[in-house]
N, CA, C and O atoms as a GROMACS GRO file, in nm:
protein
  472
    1UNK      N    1  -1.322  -0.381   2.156
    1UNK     CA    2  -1.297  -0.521   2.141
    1UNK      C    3  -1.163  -0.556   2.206
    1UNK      O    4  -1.072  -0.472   2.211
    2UNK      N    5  -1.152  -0.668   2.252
    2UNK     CA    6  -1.058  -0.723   2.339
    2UNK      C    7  -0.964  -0.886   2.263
    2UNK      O    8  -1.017  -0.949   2.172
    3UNK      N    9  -0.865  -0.916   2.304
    3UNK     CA   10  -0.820  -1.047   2.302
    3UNK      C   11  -0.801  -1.038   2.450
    3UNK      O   12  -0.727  -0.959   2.510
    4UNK      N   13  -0.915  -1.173   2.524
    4UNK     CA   14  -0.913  -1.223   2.653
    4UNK      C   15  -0.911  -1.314   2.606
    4UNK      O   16  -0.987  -1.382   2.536
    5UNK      N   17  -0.748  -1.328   2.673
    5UNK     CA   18  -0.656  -1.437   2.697
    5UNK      C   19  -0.593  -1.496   2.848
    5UNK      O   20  -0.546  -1.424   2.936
    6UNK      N   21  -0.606  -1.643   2.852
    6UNK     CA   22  -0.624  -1.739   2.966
    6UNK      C   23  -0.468  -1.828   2.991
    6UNK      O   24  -0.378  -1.863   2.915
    7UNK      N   25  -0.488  -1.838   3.104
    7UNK     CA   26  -0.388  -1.972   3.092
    7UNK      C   27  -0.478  -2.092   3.178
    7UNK      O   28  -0.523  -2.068   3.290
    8UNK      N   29  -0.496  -2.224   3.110
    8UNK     CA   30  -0.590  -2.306   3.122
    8UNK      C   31  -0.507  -2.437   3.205
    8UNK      O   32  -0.386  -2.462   3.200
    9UNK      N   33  -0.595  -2.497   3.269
    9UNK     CA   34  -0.551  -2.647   3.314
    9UNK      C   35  -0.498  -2.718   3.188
    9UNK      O   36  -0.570  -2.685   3.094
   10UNK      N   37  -0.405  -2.798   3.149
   10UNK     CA   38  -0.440  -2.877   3.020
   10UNK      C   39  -0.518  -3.014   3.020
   10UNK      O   40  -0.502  -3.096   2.930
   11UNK      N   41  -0.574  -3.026   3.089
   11UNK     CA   42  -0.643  -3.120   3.105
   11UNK      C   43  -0.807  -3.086   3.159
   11UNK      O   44  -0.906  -3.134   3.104
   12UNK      N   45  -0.810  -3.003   3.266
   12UNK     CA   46  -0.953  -2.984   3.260
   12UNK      C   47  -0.964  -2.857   3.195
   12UNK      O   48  -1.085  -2.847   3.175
   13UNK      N   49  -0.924  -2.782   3.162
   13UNK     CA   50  -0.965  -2.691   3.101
   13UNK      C   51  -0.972  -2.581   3.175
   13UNK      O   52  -0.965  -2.469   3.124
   14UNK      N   53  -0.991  -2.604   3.331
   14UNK     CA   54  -0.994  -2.480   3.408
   14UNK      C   55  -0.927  -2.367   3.461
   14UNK      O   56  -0.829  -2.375   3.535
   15UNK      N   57  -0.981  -2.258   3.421
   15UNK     CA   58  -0.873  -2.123   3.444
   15UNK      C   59  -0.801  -2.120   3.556
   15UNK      O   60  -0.851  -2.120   3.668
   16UNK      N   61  -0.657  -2.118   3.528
   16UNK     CA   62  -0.554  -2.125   3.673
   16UNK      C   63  -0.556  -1.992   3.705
   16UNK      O   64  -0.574  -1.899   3.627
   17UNK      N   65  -0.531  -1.983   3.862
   17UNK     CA   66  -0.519  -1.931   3.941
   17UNK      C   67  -0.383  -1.927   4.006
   17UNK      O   68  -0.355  -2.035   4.058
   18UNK      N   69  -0.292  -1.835   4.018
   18UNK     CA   70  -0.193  -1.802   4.106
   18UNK      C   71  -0.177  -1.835   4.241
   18UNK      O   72  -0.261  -1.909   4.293
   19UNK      N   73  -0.068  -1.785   4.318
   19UNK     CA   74  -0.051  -1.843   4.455
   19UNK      C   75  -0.080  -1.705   4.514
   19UNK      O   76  -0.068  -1.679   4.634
   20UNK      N   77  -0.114  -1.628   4.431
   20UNK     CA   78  -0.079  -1.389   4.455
   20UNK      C   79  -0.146  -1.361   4.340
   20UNK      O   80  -0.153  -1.417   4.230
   21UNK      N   81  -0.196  -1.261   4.388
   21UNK     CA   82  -0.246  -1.166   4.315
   21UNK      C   83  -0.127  -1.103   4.199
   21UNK      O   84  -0.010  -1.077   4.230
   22UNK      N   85  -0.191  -1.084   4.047
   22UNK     CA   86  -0.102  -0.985   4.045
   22UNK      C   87  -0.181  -0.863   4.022
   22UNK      O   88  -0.304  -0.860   4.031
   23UNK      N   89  -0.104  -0.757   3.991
   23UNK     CA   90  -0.138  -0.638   3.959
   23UNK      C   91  -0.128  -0.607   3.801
   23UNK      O   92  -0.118  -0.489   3.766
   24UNK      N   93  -0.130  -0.714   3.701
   24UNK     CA   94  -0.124  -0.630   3.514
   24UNK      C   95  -0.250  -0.579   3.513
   24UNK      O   96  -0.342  -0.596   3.592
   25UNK      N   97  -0.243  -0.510   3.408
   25UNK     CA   98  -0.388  -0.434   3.336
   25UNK      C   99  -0.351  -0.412   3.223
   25UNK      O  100  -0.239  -0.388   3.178
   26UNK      N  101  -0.467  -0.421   3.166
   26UNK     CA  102  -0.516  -0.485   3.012
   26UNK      C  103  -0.613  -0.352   3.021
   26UNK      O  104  -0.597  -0.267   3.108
   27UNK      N  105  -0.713  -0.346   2.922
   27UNK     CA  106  -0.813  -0.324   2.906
   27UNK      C  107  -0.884  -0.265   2.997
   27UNK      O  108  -0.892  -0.143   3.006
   28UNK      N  109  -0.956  -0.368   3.091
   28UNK     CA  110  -0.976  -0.423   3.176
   28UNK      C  111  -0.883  -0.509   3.289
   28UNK      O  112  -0.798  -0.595   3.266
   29UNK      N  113  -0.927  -0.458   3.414
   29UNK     CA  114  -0.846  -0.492   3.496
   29UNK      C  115  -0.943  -0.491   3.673
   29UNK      O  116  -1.036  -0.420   3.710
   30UNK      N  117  -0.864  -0.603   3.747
   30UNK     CA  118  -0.949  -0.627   3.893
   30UNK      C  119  -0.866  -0.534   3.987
   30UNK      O  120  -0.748  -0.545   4.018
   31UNK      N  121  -0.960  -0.438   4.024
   31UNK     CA  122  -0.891  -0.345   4.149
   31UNK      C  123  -0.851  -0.433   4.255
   31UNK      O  124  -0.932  -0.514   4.302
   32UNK      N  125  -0.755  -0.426   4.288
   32UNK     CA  126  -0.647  -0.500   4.397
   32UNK      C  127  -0.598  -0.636   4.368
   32UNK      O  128  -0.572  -0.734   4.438
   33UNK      N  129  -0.594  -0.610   4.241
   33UNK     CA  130  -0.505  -0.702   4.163
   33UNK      C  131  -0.626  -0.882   4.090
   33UNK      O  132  -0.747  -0.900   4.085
   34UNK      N  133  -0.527  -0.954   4.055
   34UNK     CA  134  -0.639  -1.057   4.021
   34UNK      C  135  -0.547  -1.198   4.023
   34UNK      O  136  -0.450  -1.221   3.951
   35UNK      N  137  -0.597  -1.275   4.112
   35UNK     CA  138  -0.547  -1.400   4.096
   35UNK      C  139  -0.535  -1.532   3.970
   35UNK      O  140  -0.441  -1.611   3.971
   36UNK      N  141  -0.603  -1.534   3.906
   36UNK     CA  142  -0.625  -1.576   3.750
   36UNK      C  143  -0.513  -1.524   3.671
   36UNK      O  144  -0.460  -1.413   3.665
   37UNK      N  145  -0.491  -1.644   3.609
   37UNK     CA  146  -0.391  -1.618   3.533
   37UNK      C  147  -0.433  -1.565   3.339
   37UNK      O  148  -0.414  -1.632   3.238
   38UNK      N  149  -0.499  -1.412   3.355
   38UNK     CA  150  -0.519  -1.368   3.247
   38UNK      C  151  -0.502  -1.206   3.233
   38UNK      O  152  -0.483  -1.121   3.320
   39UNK      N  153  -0.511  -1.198   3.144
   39UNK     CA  154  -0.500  -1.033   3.063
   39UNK      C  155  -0.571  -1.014   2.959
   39UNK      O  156  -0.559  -1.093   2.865
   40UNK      N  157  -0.659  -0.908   2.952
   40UNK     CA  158  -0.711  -0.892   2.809
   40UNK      C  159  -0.615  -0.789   2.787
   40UNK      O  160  -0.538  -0.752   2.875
   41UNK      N  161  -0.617  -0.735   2.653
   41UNK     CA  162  -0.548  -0.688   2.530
   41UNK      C  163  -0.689  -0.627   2.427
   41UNK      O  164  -0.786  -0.687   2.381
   42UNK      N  165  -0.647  -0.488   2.417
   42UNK     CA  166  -0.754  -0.429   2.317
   42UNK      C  167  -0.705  -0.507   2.181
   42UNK      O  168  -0.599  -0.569   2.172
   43UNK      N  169  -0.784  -0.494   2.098
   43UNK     CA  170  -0.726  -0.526   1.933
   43UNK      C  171  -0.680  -0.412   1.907
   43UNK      O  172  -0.613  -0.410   1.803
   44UNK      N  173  -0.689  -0.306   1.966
   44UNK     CA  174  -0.612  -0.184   1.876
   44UNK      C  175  -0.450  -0.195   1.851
   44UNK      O  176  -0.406  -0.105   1.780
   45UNK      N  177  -0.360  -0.284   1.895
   45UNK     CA  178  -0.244  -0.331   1.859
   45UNK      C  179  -0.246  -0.460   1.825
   45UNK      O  180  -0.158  -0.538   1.862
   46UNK      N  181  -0.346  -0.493   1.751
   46UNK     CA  182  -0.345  -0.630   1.678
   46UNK      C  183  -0.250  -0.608   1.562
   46UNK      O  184  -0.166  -0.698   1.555
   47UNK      N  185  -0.240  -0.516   1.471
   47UNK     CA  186  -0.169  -0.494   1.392
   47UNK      C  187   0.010  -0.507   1.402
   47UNK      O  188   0.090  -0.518   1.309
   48UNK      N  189   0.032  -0.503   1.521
   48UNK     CA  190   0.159  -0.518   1.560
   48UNK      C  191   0.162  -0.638   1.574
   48UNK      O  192   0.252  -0.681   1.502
   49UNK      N  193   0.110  -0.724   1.632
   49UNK     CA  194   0.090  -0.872   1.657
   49UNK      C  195   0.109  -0.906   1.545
   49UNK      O  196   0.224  -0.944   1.525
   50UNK      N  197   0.012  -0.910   1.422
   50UNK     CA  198  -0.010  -0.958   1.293
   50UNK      C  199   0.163  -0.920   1.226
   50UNK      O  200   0.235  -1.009   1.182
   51UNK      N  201   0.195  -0.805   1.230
   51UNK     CA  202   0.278  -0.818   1.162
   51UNK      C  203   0.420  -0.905   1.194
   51UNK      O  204   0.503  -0.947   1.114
   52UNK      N  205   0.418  -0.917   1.376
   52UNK     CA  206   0.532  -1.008   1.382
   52UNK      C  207   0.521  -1.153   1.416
   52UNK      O  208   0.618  -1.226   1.437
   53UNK      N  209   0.369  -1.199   1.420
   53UNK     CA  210   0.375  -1.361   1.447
   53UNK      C  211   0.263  -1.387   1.354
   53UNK      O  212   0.175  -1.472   1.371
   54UNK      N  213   0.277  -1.280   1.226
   54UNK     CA  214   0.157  -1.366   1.102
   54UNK      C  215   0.067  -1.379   1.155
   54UNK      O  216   0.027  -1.328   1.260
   55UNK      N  217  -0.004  -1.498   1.041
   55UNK     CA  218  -0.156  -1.434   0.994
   55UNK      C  219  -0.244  -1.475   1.140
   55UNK      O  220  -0.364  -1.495   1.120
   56UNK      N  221  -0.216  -1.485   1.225
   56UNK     CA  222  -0.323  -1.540   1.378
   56UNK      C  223  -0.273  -1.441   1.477
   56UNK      O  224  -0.295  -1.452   1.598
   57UNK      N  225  -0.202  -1.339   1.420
   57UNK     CA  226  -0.156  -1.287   1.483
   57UNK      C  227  -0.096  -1.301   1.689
   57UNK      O  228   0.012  -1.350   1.719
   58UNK      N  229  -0.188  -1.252   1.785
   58UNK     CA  230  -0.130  -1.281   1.946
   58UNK      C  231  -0.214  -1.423   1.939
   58UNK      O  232  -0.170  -1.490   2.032
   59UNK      N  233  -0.301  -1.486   1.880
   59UNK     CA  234  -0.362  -1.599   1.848
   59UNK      C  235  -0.282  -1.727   1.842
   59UNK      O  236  -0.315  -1.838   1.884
   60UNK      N  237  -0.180  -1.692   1.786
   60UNK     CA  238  -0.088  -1.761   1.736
   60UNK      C  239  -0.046  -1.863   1.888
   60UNK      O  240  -0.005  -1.978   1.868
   61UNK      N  241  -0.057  -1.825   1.993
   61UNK     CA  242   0.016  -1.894   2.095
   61UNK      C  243  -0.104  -1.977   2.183
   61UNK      O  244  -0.078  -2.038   2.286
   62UNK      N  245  -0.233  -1.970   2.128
   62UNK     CA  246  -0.365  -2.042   2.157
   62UNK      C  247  -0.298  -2.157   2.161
   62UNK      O  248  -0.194  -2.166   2.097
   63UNK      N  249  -0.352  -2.277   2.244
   63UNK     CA  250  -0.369  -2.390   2.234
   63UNK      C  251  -0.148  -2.394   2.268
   63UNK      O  252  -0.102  -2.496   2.218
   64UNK      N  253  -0.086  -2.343   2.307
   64UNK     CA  254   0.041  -2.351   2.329
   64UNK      C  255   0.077  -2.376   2.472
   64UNK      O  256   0.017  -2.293   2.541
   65UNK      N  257   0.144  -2.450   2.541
   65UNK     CA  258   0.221  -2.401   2.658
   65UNK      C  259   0.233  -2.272   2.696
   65UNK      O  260   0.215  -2.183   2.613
   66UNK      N  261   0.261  -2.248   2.811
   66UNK     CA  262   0.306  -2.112   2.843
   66UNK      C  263   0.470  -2.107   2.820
   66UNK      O  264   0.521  -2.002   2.780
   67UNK      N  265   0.537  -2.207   2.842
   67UNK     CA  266   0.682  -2.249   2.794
   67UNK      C  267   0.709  -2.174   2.655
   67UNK      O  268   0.765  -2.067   2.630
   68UNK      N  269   0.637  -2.290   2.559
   68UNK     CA  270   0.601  -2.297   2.442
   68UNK      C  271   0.605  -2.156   2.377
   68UNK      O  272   0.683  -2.132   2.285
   69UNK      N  273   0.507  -2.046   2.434
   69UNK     CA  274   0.503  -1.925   2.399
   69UNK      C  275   0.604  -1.842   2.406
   69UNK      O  276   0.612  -1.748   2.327
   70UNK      N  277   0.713  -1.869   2.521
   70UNK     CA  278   0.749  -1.743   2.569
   70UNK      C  279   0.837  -1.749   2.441
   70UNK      O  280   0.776  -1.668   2.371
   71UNK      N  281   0.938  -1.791   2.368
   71UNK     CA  282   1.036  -1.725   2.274
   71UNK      C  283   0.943  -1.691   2.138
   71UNK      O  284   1.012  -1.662   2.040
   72UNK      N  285   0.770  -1.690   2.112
   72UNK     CA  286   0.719  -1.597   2.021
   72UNK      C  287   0.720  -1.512   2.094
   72UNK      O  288   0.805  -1.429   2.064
   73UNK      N  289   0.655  -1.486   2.195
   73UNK     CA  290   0.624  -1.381   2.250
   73UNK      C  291   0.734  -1.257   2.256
   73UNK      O  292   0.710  -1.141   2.224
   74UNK      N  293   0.882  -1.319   2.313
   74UNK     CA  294   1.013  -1.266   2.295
   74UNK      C  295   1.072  -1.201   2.204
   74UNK      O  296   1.132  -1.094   2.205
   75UNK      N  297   1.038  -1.308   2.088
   75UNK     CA  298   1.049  -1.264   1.972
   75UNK      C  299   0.973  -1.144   1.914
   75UNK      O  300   1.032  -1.042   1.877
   76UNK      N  301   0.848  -1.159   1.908
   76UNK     CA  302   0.791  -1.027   1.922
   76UNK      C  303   0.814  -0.870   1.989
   76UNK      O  304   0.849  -0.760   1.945
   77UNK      N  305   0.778  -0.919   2.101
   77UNK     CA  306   0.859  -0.803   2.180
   77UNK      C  307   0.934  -0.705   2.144
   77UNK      O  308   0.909  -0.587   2.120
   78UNK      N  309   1.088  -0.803   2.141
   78UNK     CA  310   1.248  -0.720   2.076
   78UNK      C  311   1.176  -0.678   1.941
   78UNK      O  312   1.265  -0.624   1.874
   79UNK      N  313   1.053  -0.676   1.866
   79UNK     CA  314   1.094  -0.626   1.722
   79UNK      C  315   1.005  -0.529   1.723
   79UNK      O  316   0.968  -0.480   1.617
   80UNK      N  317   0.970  -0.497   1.810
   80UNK     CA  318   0.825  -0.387   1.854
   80UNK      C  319   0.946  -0.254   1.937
   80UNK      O  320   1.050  -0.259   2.003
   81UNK      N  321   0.885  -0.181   1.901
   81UNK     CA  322   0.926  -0.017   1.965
   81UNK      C  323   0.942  -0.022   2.102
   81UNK      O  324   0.948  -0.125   2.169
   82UNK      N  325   0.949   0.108   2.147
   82UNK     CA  326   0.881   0.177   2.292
   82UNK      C  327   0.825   0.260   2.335
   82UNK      O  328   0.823   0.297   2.452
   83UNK      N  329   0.754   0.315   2.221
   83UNK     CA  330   0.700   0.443   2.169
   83UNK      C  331   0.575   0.420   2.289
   83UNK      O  332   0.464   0.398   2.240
   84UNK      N  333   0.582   0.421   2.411
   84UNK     CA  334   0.423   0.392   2.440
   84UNK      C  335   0.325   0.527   2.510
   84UNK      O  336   0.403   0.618   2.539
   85UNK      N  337   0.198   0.558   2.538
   85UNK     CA  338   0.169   0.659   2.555
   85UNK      C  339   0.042   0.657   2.695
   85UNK      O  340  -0.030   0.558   2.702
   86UNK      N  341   0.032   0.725   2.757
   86UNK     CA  342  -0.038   0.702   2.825
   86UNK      C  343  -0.190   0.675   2.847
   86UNK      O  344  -0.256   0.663   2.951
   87UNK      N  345  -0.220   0.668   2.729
   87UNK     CA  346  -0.366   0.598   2.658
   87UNK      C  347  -0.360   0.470   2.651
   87UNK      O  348  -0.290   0.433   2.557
   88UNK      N  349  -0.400   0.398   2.706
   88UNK     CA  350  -0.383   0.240   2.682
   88UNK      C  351  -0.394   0.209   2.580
   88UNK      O  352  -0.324   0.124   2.526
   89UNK      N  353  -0.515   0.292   2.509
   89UNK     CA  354  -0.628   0.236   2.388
   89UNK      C  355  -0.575   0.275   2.253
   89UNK      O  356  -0.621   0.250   2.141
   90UNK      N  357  -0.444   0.355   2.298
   90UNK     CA  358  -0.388   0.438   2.142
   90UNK      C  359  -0.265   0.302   2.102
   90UNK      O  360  -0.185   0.255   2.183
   91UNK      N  361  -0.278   0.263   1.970
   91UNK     CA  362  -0.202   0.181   1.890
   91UNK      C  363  -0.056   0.249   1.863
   91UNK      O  364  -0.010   0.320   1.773
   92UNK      N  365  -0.003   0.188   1.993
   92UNK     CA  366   0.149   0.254   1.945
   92UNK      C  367   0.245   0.099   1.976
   92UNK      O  368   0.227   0.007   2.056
   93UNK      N  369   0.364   0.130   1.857
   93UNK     CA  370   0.433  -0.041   1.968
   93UNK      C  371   0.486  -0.058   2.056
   93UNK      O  372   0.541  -0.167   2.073
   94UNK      N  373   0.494   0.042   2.151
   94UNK     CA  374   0.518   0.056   2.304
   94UNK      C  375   0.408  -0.025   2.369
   94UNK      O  376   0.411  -0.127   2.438
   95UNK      N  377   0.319   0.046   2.330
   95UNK     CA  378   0.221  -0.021   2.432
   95UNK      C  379   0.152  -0.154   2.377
   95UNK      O  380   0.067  -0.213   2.444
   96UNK      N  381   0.184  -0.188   2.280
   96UNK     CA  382   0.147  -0.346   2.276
   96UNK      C  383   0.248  -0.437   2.284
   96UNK      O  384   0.240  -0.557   2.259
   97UNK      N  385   0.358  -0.367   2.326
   97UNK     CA  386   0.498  -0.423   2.327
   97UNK      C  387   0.450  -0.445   2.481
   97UNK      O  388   0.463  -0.563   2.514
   98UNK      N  389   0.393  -0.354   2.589
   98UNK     CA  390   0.389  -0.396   2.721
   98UNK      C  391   0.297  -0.518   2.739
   98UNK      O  392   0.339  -0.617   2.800
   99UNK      N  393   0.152  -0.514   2.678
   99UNK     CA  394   0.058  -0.610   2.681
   99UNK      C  395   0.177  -0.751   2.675
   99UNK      O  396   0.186  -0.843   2.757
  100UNK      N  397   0.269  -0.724   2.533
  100UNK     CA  398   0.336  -0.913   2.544
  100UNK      C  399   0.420  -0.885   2.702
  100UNK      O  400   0.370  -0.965   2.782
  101UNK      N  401   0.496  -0.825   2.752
  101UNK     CA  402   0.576  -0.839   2.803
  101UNK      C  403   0.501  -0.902   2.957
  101UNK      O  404   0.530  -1.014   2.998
  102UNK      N  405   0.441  -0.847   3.002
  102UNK     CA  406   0.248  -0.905   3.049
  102UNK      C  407   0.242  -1.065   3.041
  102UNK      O  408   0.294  -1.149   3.115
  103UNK      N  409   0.168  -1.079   2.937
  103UNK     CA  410   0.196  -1.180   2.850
  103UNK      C  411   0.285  -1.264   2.893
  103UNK      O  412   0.251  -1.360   2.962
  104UNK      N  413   0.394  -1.246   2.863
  104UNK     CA  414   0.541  -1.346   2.853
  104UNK      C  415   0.553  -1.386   3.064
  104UNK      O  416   0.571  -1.498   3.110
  105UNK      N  417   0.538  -1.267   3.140
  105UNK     CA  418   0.523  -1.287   3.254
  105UNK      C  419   0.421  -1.389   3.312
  105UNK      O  420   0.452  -1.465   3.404
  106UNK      N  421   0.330  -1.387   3.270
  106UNK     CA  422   0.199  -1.482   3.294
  106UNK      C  423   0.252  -1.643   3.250
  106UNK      O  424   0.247  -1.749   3.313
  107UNK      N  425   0.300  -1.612   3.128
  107UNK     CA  426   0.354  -1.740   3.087
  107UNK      C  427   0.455  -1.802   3.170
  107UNK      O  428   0.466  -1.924   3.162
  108UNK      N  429   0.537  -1.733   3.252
  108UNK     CA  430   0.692  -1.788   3.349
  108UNK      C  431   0.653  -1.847   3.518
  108UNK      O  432   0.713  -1.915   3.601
  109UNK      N  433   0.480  -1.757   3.510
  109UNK     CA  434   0.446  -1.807   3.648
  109UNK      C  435   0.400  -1.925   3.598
  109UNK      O  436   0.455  -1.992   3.686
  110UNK      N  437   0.340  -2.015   3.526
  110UNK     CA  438   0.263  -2.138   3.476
  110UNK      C  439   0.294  -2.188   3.362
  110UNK      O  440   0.204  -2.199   3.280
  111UNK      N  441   0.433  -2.233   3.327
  111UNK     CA  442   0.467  -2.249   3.211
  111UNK      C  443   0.386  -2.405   3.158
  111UNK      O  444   0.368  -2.401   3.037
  112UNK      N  445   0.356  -2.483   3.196
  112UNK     CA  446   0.271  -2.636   3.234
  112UNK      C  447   0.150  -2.628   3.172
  112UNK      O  448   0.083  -2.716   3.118
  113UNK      N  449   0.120  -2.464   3.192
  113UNK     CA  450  -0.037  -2.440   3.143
  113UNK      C  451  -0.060  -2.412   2.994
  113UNK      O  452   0.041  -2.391   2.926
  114UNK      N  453  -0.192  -2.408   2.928
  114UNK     CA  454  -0.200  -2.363   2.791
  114UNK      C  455  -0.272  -2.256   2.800
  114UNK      O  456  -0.336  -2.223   2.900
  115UNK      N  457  -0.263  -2.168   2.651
  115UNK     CA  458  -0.321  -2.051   2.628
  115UNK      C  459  -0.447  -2.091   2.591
  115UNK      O  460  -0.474  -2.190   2.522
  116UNK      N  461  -0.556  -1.980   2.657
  116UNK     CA  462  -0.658  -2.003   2.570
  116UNK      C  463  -0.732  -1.866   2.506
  116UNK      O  464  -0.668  -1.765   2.533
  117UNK      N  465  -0.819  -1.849   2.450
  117UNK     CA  466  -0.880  -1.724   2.428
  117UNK      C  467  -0.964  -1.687   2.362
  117UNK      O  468  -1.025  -1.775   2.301
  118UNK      N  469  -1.016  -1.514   2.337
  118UNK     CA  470  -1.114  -1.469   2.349
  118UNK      C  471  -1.248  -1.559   2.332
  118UNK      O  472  -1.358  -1.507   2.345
   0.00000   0.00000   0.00000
């Protein structure tokens, strides 16, 4: 299971697109990078989420600016580890500490835009 998460037009709704490719990976990821401005995120570090932005846990920044997000997201971050491992899929707070940091990046290219998700 995944949180696929978007950054949306706020007005039509439609998934933005970059000026470049980037290169994050999630989960899932587009070989030679992906112009769309998204990342999925396993739930296996939902628990880290939950515990530092409550009960909606990475949810929490749905329906937000990308502006808007970045000082939860920040906030999060700094209170998460660096313990991370080279398993994507293993729940450590390193590595869901990278997913926000991801995250928070996506948000600085399109701050105008809103979150949307899974």
């Amino acid at each position: 299971m995944i949180y696929d998460i978007n950054l949306i037009h706020p007005i039509t709704k439609a998934r933005i697109l970059l000026d470049a490719p980037h290169q994050m990976r999630g989960g899932t990821y587009q070989v030679g990078g992906s112009y769309e401005a998204h990342l999925n995120i396993t739930y296996n570090y939902g628990m880290y989420y939950y515990a530092c932005m409550g009960e909606n846990g990475i949810r929490t920044i749905y329906g937000m600016t990308g502006a808007e997000s970045i000082p939860i997201l920040k906030k999060c971050a700094d209170e998460l580890g660096d313990d991370t491992d080279p398993n994507y899929w293993k729940p450590t707070e390193g590595n869901a500490k990278a997913g926000l940091l991801q995250i928070i990046a996506i948000a600085q290219m399109r701050p105008d835009c809103v979150w949307d998700g899974d």
